[in-house]
C-alpha positions in Angstrom: 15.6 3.0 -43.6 16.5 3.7 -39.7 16.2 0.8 -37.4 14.0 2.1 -34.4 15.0 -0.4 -32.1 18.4 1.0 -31.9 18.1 4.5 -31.9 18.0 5.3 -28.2 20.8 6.5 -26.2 21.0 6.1 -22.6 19.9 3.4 -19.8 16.6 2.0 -20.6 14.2 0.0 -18.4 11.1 -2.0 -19.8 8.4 -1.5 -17.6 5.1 -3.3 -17.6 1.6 -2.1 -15.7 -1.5 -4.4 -16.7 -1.5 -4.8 -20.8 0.7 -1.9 -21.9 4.3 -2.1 -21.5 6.5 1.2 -21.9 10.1 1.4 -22.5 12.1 4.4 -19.7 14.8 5.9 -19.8 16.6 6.5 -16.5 19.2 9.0 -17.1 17.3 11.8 -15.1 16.7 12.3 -11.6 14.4 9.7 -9.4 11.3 12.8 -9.7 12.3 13.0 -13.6 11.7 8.9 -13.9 8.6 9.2 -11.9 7.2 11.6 -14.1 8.3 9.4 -17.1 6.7 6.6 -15.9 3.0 9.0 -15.1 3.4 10.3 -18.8 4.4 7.0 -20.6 1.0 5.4 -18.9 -1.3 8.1 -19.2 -1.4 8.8 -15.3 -3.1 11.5 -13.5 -2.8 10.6 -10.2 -0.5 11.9 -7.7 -0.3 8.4 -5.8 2.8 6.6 -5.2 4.4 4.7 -7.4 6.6 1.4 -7.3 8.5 -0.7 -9.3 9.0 -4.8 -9.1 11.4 -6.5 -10.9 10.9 -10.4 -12.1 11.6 -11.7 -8.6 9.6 -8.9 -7.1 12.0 -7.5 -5.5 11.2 -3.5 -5.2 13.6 -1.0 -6.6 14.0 2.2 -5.7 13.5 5.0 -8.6 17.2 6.2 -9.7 19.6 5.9 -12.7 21.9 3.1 -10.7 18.6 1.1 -10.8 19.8 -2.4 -12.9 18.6 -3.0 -16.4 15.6 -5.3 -16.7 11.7 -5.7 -17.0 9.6 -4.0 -14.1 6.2 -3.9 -13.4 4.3 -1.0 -12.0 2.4 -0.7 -8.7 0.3 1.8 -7.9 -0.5 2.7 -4.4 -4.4 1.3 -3.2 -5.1 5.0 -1.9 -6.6 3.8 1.5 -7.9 6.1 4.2 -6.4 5.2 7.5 -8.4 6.4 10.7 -6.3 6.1 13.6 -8.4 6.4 16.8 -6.4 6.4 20.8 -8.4 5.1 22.9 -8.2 4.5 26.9 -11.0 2.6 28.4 -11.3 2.2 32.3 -14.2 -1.0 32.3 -14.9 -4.2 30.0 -18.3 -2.1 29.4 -16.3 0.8 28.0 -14.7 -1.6 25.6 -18.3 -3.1 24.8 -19.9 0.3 24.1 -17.0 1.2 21.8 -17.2 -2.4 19.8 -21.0 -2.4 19.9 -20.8 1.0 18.2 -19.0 0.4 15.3 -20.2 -3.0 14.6 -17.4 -5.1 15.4 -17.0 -8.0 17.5 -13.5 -8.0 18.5 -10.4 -6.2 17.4 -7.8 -7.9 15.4 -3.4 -7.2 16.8 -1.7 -5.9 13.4 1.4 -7.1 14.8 -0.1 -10.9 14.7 -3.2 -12.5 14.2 -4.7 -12.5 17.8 -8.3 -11.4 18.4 -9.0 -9.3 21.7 -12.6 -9.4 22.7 -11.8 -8.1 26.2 -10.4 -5.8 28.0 -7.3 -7.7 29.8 -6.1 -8.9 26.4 -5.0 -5.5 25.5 -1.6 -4.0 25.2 -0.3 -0.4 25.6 0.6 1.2 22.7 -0.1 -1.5 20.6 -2.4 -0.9 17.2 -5.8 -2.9 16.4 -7.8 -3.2 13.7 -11.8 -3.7 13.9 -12.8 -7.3 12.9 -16.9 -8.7 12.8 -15.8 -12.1 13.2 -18.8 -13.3 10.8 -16.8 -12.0 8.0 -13.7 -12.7 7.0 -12.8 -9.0 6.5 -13.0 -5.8 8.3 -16.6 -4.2 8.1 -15.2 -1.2 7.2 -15.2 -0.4 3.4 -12.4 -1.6 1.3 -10.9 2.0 1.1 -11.3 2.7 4.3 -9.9 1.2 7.5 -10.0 2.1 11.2 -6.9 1.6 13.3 -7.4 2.0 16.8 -4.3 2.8 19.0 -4.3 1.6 22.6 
């Protein structure tokens, strides 16, 4: 009778994505582990991929990478829009709000709302926010930056 548990050769990584957990081996290239990891879990998708040790701290995909548990991340696949925009008058700004449904736009740098014209900063990034909602109106798969 063979013990099973012994019989692999090599650096090996436990790696865990929702209720399946796969055992890896690392001893290829970081595209060859990728690939491992796509096959072991039955994935078809082209996304990226990430792995998070137990003190979810992200590891890149090579054969240095330390021994341990992992679990697997997938990336959300979300559309970003980005839109640059100059306006010239607080109704310019208006127009373009009113159009899209939004009440103000939110800093992605911080958590300020700008709802007029002076509070905005060149070349910094916004995101649409209806301030009835705690979310963006846009879909969750899809998101609007605006670049001013």
């Amino acid at each position: 009778m063979v013990d099973e548990s012994n019989s692999f050769v090599g650096r090996v990584i436990t790696v865990k994505w929702g209720n399946c957990t796969r055992r890896i081996g690392i001893d290829g290239s970081s595209e060859a582990i990728k690939e491992a990891i796509r096959s072991a879990f039955g994935l078809r998708t082209k996304r990226p991929l990430w792995l998070e040790d137990e003190d979810e701290v992200v590891w890149s995909l090579d054969r240095d990478m330390p021994l341990g548990n992992y679990s697997l991340h997938l990336d959300e696949d979300k559309v970003v829009n980005t839109d640059e925009r100059t306006f010239y008058t607080e109704d310019d700004f208006r127009q373009f709000l009113t159009r899209r449904g939004w009440s103000c736009l939110r800093d992605l740098d911080g958590f300020r709302s700008i709802d007029n014209i002076d509070d905005l900063r060149p070349g910094a990034k916004y995101r649409g926010m209806n301030r009835h909602k705690s979310r963006s109106t846009t879909n969750k798969r899809r998101q609007t930056y605006i670049i001013f």
